[in-house]
TIROZA-202934 format. One record per residue: residue number from 0; z, x, y of N, C-alpha, C in turn. Coordinates in steps of 0.2 Angstrom, whole numbers. Each point is the difference from the previous one (the first is absolute). Layout:
BEGIN
NUM	Z	X	Y	Z	X	Y	Z	X	Y;
...
//
This chain:
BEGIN
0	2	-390	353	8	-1	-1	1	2	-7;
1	6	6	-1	2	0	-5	5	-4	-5;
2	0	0	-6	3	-3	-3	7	-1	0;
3	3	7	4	7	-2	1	0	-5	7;
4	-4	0	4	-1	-4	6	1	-5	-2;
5	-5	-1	-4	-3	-8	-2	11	-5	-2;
6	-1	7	-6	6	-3	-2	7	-3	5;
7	-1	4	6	6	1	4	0	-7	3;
8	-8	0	2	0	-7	4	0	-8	-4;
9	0	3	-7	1	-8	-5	8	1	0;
10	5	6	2	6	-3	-1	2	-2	5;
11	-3	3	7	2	-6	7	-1	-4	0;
12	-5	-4	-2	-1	-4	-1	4	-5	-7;
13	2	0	-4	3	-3	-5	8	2	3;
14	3	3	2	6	1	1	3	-1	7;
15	-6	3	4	4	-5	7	-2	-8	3;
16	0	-3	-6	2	-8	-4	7	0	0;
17	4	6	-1	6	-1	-1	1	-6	-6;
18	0	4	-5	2	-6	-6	7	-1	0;
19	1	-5	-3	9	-3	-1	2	-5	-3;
20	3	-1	-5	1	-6	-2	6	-5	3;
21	3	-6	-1	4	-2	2	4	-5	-8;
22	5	-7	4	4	-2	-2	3	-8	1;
23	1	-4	-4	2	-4	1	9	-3	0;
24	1	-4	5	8	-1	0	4	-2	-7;
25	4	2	-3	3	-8	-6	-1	7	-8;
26	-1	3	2	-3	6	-7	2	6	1;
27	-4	4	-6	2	6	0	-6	4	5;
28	2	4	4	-6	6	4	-3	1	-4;
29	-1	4	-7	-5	3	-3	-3	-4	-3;
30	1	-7	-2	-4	-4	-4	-6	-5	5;
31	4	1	7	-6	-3	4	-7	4	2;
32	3	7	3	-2	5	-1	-7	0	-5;
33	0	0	-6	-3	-3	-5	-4	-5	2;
34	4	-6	1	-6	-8	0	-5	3	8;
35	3	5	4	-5	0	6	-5	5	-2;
36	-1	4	-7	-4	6	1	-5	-5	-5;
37	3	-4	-3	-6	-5	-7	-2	-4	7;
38	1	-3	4	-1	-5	4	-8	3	5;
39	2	6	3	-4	2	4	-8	3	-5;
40	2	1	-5	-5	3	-5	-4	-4	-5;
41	3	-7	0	-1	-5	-5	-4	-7	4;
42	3	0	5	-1	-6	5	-6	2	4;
43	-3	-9	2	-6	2	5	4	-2	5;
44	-2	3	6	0	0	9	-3	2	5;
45	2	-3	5	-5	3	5	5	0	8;
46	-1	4	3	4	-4	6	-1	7	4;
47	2	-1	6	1	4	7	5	4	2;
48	1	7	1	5	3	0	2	6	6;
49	1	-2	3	3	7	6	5	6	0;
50	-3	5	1	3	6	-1	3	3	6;
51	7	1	2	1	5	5	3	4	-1;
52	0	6	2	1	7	-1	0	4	6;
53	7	0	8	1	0	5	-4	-3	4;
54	-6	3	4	-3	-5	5	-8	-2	-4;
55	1	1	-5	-7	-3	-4	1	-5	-3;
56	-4	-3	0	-2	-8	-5	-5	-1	-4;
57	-2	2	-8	-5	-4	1	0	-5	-4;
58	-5	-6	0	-1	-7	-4	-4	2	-6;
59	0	-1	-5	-4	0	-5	0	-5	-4;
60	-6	-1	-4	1	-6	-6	0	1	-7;
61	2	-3	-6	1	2	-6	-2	-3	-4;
62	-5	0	-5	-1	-5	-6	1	4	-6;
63	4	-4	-3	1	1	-6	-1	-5	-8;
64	-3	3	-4	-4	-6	-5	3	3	-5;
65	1	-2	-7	2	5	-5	-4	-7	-6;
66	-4	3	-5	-4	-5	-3	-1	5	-5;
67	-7	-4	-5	-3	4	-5	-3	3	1;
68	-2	3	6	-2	6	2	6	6	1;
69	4	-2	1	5	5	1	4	-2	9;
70	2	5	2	3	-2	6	-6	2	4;
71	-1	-5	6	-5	4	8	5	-2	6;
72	-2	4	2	5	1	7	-7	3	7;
73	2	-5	5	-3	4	5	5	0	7;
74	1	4	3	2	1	7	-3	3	5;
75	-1	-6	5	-5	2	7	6	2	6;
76	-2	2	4	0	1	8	-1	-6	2;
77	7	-4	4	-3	-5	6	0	3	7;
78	3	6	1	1	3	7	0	6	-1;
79	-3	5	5	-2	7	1	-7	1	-6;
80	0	6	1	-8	4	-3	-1	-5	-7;
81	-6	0	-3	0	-4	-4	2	5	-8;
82	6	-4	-3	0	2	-7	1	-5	-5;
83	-3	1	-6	-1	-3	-4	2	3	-10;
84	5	-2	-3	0	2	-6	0	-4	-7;
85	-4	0	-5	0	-2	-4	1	2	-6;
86	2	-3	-5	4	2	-6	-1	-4	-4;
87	-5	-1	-7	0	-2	-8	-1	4	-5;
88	-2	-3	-3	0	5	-7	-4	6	1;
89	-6	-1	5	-2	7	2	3	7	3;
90	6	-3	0	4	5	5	-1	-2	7;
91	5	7	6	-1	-1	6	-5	0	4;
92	-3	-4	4	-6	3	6	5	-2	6;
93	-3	5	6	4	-1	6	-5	1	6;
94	-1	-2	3	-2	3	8	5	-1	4;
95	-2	5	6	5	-1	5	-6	1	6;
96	1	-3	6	-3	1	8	-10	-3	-1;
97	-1	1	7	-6	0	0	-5	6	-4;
98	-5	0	-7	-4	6	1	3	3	-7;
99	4	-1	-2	5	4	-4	-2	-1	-7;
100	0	5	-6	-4	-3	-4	7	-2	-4;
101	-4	-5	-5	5	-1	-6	3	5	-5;
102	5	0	1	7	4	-7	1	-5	-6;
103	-3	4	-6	0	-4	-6	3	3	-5;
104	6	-3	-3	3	3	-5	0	-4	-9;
105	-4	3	-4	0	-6	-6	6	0	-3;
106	4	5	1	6	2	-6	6	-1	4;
107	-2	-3	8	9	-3	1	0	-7	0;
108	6	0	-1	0	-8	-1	6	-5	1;
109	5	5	6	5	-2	2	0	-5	5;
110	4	-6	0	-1	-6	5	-1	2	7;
111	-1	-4	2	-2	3	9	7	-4	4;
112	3	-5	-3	6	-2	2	7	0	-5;
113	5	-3	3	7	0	-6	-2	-1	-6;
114	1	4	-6	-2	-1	-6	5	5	-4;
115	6	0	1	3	5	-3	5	-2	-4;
116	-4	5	-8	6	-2	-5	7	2	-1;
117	3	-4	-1	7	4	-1	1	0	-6;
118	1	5	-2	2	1	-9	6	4	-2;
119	5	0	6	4	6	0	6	-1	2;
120	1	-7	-2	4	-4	3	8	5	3;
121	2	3	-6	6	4	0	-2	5	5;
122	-5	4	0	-1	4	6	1	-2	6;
123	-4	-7	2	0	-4	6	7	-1	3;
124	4	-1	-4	6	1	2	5	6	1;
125	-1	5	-2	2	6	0	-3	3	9;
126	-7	-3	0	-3	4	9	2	-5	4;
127	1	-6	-1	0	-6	6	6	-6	-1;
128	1	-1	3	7	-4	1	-5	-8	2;
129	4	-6	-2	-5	-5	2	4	-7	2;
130	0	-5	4	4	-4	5	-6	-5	1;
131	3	-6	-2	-5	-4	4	2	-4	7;
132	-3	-1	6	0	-1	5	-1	-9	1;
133	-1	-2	7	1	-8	2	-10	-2	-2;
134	1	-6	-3	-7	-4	0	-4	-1	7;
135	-6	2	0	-4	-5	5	-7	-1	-2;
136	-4	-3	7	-5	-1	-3	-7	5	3;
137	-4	2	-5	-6	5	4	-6	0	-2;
138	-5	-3	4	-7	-1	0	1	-8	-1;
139	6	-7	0	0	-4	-2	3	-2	-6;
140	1	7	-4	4	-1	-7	7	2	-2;
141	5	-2	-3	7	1	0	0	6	-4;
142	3	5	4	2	8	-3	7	0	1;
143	0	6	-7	8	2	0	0	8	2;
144	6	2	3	-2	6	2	5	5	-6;
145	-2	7	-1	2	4	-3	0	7	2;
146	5	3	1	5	7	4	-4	2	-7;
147	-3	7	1	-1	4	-7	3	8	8;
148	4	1	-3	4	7	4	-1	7	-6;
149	-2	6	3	0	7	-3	5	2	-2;
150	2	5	-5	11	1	-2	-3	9	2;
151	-6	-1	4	0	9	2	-8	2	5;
152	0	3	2	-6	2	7	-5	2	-2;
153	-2	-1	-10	-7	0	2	-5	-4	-4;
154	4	-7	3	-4	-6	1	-1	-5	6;
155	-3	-5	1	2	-3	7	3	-7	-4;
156	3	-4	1	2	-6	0	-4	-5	4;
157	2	-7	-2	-5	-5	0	3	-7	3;
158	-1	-6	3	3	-4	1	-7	-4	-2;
159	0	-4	-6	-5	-4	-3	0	-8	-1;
160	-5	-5	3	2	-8	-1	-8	0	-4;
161	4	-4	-6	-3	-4	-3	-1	-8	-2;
162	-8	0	1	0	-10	-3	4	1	-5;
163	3	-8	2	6	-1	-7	-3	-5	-4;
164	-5	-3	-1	-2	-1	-8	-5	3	-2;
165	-5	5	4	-4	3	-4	1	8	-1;
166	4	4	2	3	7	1	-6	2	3;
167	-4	-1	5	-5	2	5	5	4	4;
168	-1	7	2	1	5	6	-3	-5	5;
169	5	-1	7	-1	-3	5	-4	6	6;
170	10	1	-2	3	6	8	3	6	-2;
171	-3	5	0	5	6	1	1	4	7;
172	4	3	0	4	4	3	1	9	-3;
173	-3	5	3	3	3	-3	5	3	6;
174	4	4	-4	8	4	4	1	6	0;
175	2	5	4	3	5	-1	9	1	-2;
176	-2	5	0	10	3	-3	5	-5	4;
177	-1	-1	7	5	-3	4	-2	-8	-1;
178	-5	-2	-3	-2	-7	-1	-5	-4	4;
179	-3	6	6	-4	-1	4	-6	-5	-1;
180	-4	-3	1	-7	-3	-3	-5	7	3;
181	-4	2	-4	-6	4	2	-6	-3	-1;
182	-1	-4	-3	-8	-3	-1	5	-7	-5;
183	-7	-6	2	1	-5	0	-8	-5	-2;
184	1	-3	-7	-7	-5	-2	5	-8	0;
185	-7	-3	2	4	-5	-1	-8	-6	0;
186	1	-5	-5	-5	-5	-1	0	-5	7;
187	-6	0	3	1	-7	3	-3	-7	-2;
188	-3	2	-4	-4	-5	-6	-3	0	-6;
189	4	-1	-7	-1	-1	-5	0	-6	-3;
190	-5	2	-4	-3	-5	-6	-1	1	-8;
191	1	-5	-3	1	1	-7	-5	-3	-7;
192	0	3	-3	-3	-4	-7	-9	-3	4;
193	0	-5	0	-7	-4	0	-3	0	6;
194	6	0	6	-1	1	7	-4	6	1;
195	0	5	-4	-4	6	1	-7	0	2;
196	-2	3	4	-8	0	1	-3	8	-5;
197	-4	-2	-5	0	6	-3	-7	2	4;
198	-4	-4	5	-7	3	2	4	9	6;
199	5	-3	0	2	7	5	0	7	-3;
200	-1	0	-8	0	3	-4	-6	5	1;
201	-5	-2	3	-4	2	2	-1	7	2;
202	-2	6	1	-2	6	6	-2	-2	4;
203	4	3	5	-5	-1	9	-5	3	-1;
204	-3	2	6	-7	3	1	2	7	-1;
205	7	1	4	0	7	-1	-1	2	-8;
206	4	-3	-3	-4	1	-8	-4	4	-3;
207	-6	-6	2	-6	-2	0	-4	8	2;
208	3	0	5	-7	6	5	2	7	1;
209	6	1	-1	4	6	-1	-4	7	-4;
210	0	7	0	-2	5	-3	5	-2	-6;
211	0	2	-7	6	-1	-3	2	7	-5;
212	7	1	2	2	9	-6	4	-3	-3;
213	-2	1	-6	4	-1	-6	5	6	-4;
214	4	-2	-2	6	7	0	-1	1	-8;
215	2	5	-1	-3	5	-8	5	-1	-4;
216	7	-3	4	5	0	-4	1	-6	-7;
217	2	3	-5	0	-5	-3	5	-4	-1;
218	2	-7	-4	4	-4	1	6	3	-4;
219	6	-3	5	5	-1	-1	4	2	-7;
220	6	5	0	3	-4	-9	6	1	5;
221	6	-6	-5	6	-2	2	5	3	-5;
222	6	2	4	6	2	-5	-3	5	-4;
223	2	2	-6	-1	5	-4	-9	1	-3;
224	-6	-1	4	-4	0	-2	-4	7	4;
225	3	5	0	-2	4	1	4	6	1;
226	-4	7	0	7	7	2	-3	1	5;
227	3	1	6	-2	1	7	1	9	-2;
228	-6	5	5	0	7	0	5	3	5;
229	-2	-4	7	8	1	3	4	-7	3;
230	6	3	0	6	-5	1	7	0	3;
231	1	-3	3	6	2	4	7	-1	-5;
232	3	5	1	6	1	-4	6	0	3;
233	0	-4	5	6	-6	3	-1	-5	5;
234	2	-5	-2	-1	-7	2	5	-2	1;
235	1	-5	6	6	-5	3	1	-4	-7;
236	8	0	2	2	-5	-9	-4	-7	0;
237	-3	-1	-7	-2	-8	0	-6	0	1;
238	-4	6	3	-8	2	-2	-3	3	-6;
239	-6	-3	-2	-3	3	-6	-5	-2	-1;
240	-6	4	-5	-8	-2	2	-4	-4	-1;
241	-1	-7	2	-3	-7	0	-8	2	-4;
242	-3	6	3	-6	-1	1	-4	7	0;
243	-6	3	-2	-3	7	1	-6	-1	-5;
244	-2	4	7	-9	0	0	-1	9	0;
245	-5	2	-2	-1	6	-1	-8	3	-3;
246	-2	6	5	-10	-2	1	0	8	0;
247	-3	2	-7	-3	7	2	-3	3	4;
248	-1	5	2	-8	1	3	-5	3	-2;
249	-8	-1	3	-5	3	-5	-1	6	-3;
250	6	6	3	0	7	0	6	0	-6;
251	3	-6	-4	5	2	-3	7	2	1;
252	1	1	6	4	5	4	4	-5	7;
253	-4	-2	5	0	-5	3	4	-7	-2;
254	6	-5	1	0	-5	-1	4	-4	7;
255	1	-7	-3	4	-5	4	5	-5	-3;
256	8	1	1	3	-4	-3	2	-3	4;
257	2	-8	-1	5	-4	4	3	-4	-5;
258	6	0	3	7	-2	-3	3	-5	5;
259	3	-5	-4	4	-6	4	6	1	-4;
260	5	0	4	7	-2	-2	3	-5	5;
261	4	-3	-4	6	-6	1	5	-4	-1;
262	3	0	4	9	-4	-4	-3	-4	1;
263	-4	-4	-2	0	-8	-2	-2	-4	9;
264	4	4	5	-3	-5	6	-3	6	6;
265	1	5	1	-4	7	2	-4	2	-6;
266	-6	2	7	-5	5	-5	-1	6	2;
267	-1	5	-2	-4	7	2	-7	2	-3;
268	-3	2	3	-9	2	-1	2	8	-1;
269	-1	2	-3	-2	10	-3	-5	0	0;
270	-5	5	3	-5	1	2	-1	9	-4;
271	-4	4	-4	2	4	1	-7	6	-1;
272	-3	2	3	-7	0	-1	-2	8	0;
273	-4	2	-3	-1	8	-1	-1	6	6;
274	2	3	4	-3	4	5	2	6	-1;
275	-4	3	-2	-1	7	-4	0	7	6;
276	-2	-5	5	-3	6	5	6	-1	6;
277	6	-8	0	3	2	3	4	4	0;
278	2	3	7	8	4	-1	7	-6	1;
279	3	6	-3	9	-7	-2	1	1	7;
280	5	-8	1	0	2	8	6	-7	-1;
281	4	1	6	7	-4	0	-3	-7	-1;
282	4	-6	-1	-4	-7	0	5	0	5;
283	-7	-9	2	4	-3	8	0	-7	-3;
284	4	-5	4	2	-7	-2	-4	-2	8;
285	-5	-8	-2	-2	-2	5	3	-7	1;
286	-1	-3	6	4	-8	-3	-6	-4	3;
287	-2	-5	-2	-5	-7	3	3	-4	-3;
288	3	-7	8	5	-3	-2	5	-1	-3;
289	2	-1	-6	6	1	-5	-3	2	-8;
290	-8	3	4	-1	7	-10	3	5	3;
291	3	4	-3	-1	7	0	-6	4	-6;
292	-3	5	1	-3	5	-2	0	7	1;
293	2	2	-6	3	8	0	-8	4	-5;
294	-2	5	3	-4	4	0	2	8	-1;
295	-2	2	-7	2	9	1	-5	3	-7;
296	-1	8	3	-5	1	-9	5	5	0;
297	-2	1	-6	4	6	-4	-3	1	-7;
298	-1	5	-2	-5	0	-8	-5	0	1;
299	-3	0	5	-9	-3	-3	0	-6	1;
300	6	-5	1	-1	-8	1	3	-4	8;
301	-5	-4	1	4	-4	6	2	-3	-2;
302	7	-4	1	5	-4	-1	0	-5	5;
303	0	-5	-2	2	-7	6	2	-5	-3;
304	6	-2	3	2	-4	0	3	-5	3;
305	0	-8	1	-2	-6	2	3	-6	0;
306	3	-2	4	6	-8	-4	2	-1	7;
307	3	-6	0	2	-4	5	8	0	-2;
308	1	6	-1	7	3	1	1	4	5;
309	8	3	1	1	3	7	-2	8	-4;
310	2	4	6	-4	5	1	2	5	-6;
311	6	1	-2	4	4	-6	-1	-1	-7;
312	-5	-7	0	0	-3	-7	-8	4	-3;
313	-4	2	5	-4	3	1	-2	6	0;
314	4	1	4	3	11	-1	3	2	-5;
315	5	-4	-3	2	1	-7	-6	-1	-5;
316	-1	-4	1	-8	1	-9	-4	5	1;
317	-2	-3	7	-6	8	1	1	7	1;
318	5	3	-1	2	7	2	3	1	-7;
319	2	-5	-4	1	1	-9	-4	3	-5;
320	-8	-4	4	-6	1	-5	-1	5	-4;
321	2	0	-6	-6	7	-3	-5	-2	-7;
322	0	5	-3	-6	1	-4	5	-2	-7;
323	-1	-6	-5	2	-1	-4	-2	4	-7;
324	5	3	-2	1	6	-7	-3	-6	-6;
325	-5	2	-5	-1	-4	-3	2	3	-5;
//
């Protein structure tokens, strides 16, 4: 498995999580917005969560610990092929299926659930419009709900409830242009602070017994802690670069970049990897579920690009890409 492989499958994996934050009733949108991304990052929990996404379902579970070790995090499979992914200070490890070896990244270090900062607050409101909705209760806890709406096509919109004393992410909802729901997480059992069982922190067997590839990539820098080689030179308003990793090759010549950008509640993955021996050739957009992935070379590089955005938000970065003038 190649290292752009490697990498494409830790963003399927981290991103069709569909991350989101939400909101409580009686306030301002972007200030709870706020209390839910410290809450999910800073708080212990654990609890059961169901995904649908047309006629799929799956159940999964989630521990979350955050200590003098730093944050760990593990999420299993309770239904279909077995998958299991862990996350602390060592970075990601992932399996997926019967047989399958383990994917190890030391230098990512992104949540594997809602964990999203908002720091942009004026921007947040320049890409999404925001409404709060009627109270209920979900998994047995009082949620408030929260309209988070796009002001243009190339984001999706959200319908978010949050616990109301602790800004725990319950229930999301995500939406299309028309308001549609397209995928759907929702807790049916959460627990807090001491209630935690930290032994589930544990690796399964697959863990355990798995072949395991480790990715060459180094870690992460965020915001201006580096000059990307290539880069897209137009972005949807309210996007800009969170995050970039970048890996020479042994020949000098050869490398691998990836780029994350984000208005504060969408992300994008840039992928952009050396192919010397490619020829340029048109790119195509593919969809799984509610990601799209747009793929094309040109220069001697493949492009790829990756978000649980709609399809235009994707074709426009990736078809932008060039080689940055130094």
């Amino acid at each position: 498995m190649t290292r752009h492989s490697v990498s494409l499958a830790l963003a399927a994996v981290c991103m069709s999580l569909l991350q989101a934050p939400a909101a409580l009733a009686g306030g301002d949108p972007i200030e709870w917005l706020e209390r839910m991304s410290t809450a999910m990052s800073q708080m212990d929990y654990q609890g059961t969560f169901v995904y649908v996404q047309g006629d799929r379902m799956d159940t999964m579970r989630l521990t979350h610990v955050a200590g003098e070790n730093g944050v760990q995090e593990r999420l299993v499979s309770l239904t279909g092929s077995p998958r299991e992914v862990l996350r602390d200070a060592n970075g990601v490890r992932w399996a997926f299926g019967e047989g399958q070896a383990v994917l190890s990244d030391s230098g990512f270090k992104q949540s594997l659930f809602p964990e999203l900062p908002v720091d942009r607050a004026e921007a947040l409101s320049r890409s999404y419009a925001f409404h709060f909705g009627k109270s209920t209760q979900v998994a047995g806890h009082e949620a408030v709900r929260l309209n988070v709406l796009p002001r243009d096509h190339y984001r999706y919109g959200y319908a978010l409830w949050l616990e109301s004393r602790t800004g725990l992410l319950l229930k999301w909802e995500l939406v299309d242009s028309s308001r549609k729901p397209q995928a759907r997480l929702m807790f049916t059992e959460l627990r807090f602070g001491a209630e935690v069982d930290r032994d589930e922190l544990r690796p399964g067997q697959a863990m355990k017994s798995y072949r395991n590839i480790d990715s060459e990539l180094p870690a992460a820098t965020r915001g201006a802690g580096g000059l990307p080689h290539w880069a897209p030179n137009r972005l949807p308003p309210g996007f800009s670069l969170t995050t970039y990793r970048y890996q020479a090759g042994d020949d000098g010549g050869s490398a691998f970049e990836h780029l994350v950008y984000g208005d504060g509640l969408a992300a994008l993955s840039v992928y952009v990897e050396s192919a010397a021996d490619e020829p340029s050739r048109p790119g195509f957009t593919q969809k799984k579920g509610t990601m799209h992935a747009y793929t094309g070379c040109q220069d001697g590089v493949v492009v790829t690009v990756v978000g649980n955005v709609p399809a235009p938000t994707v074709e426009l970065v990736g078809r932008s890409v060039q080689r940055v003038n130094r």
